[in-house]
C-alpha positions as CSV (number, residue, x, y, z in Angstrom):
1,X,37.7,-123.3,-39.3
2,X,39.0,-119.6,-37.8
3,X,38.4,-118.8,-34.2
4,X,37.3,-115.3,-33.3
5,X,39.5,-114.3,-31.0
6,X,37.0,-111.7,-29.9
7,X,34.5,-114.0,-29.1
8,X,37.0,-116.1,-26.9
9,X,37.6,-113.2,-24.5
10,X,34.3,-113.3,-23.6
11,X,33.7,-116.4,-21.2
12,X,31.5,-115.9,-18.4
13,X,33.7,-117.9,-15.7
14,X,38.0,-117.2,-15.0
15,X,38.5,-121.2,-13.6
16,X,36.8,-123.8,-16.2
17,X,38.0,-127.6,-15.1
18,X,38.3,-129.8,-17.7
19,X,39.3,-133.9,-17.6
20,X,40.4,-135.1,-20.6
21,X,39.6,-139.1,-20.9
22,X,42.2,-140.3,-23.7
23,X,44.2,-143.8,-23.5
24,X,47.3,-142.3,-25.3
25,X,49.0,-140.0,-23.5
26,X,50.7,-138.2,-26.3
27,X,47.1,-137.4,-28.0
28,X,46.3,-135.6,-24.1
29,X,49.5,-133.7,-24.3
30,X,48.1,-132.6,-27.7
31,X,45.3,-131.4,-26.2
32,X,46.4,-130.1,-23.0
33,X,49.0,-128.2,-25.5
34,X,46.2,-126.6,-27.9
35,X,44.0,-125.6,-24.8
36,X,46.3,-124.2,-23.0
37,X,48.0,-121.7,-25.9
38,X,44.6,-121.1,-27.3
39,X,43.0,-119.3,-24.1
40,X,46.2,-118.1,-22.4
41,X,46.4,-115.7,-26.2
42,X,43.1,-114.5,-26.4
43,X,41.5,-115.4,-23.3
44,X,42.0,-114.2,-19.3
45,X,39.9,-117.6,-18.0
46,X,42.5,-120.0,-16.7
47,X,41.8,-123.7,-17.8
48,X,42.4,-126.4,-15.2
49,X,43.0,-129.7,-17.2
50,X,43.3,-133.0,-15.9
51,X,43.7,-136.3,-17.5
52,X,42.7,-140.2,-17.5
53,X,43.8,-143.1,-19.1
54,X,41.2,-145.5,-18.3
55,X,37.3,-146.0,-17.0
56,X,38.3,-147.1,-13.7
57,X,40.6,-143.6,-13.6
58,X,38.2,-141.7,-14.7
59,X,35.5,-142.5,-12.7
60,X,37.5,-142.2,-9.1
61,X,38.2,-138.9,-10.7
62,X,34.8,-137.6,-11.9
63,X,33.5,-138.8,-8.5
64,X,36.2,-136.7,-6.6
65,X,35.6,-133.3,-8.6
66,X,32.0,-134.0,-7.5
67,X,32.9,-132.7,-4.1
68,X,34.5,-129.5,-5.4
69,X,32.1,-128.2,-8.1
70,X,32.7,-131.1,-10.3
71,X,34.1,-130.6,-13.9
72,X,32.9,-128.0,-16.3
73,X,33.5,-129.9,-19.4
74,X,34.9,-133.7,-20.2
75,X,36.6,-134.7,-23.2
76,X,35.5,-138.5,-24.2
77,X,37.5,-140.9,-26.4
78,X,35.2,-143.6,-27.5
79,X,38.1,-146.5,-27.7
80,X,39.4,-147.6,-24.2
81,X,40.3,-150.7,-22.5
82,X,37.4,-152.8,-20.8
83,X,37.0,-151.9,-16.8
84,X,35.5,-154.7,-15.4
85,X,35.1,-153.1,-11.8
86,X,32.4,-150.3,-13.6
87,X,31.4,-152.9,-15.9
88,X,32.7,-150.5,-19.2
89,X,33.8,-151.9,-22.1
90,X,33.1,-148.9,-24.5
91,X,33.1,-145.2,-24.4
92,X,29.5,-144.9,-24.8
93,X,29.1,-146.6,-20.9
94,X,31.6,-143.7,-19.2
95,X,29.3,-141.3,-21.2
96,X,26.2,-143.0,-19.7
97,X,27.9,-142.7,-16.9
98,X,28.6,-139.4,-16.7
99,X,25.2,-138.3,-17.7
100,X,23.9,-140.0,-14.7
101,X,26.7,-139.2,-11.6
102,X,27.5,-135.7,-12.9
103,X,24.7,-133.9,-15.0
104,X,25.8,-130.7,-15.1
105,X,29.3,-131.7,-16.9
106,X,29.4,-131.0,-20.5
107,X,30.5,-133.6,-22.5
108,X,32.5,-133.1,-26.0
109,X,33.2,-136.8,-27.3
110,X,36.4,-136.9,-29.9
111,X,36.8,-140.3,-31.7
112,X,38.6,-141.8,-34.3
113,X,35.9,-144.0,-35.7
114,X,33.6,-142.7,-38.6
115,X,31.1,-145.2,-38.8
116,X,27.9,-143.5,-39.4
117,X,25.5,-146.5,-37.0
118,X,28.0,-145.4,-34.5
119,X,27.8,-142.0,-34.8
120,X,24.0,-142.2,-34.5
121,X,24.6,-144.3,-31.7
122,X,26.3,-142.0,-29.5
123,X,24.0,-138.9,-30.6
124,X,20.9,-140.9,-29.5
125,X,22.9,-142.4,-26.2
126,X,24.9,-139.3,-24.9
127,X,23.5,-136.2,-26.8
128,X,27.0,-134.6,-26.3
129,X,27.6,-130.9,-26.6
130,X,30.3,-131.5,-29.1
131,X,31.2,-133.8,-31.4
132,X,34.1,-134.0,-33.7
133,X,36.1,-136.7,-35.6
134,X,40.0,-137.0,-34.8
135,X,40.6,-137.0,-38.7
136,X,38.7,-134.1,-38.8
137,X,40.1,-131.3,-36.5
138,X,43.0,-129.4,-35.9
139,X,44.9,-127.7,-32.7
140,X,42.2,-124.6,-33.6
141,X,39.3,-126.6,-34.3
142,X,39.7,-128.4,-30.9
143,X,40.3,-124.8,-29.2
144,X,37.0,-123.8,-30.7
145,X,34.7,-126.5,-29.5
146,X,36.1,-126.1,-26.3
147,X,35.1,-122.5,-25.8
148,X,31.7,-122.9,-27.7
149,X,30.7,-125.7,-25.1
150,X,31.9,-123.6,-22.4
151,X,30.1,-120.6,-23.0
152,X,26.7,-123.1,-23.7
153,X,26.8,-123.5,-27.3
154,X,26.8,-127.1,-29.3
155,X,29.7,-127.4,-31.5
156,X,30.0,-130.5,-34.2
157,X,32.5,-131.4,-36.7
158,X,31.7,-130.9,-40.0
159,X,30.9,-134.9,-40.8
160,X,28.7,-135.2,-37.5
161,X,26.9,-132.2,-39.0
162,X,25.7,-133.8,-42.0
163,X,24.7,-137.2,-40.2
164,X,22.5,-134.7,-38.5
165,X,21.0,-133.2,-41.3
166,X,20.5,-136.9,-42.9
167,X,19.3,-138.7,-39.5
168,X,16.2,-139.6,-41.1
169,X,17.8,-141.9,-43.7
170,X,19.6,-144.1,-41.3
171,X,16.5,-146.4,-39.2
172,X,19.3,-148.7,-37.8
173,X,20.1,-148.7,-33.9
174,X,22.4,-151.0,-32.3
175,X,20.8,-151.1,-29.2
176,X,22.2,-151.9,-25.8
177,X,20.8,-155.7,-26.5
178,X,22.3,-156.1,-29.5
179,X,25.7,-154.8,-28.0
180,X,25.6,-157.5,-25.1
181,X,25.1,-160.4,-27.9
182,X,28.0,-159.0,-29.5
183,X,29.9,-158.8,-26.4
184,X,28.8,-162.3,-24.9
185,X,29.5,-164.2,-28.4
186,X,32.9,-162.4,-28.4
187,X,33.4,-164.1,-24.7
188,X,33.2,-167.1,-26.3
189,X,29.7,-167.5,-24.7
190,X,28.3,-170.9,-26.4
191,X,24.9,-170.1,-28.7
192,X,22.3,-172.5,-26.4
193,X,23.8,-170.3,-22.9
194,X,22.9,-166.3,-24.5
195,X,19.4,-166.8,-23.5
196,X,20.9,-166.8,-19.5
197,X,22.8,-163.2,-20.1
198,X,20.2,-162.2,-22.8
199,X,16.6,-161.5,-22.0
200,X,15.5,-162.8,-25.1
201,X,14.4,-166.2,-26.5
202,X,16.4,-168.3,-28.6
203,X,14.7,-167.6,-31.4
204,X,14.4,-163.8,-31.0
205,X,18.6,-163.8,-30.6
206,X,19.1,-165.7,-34.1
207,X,16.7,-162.9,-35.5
208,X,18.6,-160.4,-34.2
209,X,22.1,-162.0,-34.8
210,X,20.7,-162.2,-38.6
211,X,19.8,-158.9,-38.6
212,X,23.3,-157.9,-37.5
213,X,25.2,-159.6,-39.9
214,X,22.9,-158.1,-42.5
215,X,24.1,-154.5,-41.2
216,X,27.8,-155.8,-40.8
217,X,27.2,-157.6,-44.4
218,X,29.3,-160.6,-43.6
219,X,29.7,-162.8,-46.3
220,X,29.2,-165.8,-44.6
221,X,27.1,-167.1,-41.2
222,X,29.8,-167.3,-39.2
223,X,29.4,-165.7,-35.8
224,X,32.9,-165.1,-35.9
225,X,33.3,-162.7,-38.9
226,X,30.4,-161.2,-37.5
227,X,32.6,-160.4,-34.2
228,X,35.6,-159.1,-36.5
229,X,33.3,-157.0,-38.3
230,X,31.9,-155.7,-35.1
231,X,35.3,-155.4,-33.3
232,X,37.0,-153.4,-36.6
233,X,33.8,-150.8,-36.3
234,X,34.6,-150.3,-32.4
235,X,32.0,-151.8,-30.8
236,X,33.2,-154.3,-28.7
């Protein structure tokens, strides 16, 4: 995919701030990199890019720009380590987040993991303005989005595309219930307590427990592969 570098000279603001929310600091430097050589060559806007490791850094962050404008676009890895001040554990609840305590940010969500439920998931959560797969993209690519987003456009990657086109074929959800049963059994929370931290009964959580091994296809019953199959997808 080919920027035209015509079209990049043409952004309507000459400050855009930008907070990139990444937990490896060489894949920010990547980025801050790409952004910065891709509108200092064909662009006059000046890009203002700052960066956070973690939920609980991002969120003192986001909550600070608020008082200056807030940010014009944020960049959202989907894999982090838990917060339990915010009560995150996921990418998808900094989005939430987000979308709440600063609506006028856009948000462009760049992830690693493929899994089409998730995908769907974070489409029907977030609606981001962009969407790409790190496997996906290149320094270009990345520059791309970027600009598309900023100038009000949607840009997605080229697999998020299709899931798009074949939403219709994929009824599944993993709902924010069947997320906390996921996250509570991985806690080691015993099977007779999830109906205190689950507003469900018994029997509606073993239904939906079934159900999410059938998704997961486990091979056995075991709540524990169902975990490891959950935790290997990204989901807890």
């Amino acid at each position: 995919m080919q920027l035209s570098y015509f079209y990049l000279s043409i952004l309507m603001k000459k400050n855009y701030s930008i907070l990139i929310v990444d937990d490896h600091l060489i894949i920010i430097d990547g980025y801050k990199t790409a952004l910065k050589f891709g509108f200092s060559s064909f662009s006059d806007a000046k890009l203002e890019i700052d960066y956070a490791v973690n939920f609980n850094s991002a969120v003192e962050k986001i909550k600070y720009s608020c008082n200056t404008g807030g940010y014009d676009l944020i960049v959202l890895d989907l894999s982090l380590p838990p917060c339990e001040k915010y009560k995150m554990n996921i990418g998808e609840d900094l989005g939430k987040w987000i979308r709440t305590h600063s609506t006028e940010t856009k948000l462009l969500v760049i992830t690693s993991y493929d899994d089409t439920i998730r995908i769907n998931n974070v489409l029907n959560l977030l609606n981001p303005e962009g969407f790409l797969l790190k496997s996906e993209i290149s320094a270009m690519d990345l520059v791309t989005a970027v600009h598309r987003i900023l100038v009000g456009k949607l840009h997605y990657g080229k697999k998020i595309s299709e899931i798009l086109k074949n939403r219709h074929k994929s009824n599944f959800h993993l709902d924010n219930i069947s997320i906390q049963i996921l996250k509570e059994i991985s806690n080691g929370t015993k099977a007779k307590d999830l109906t205190k931290y689950i507003p469900m009964s018994k029997s509606g959580i073993e239904k939906r427990k079934r159900v999410l091994k059938e998704y997961f296809k486990t091979k056995t019953e075991s709540d524990r592969e169902l975990i490891m199959a959950a935790r290997e997808r990204g989901y807890i």
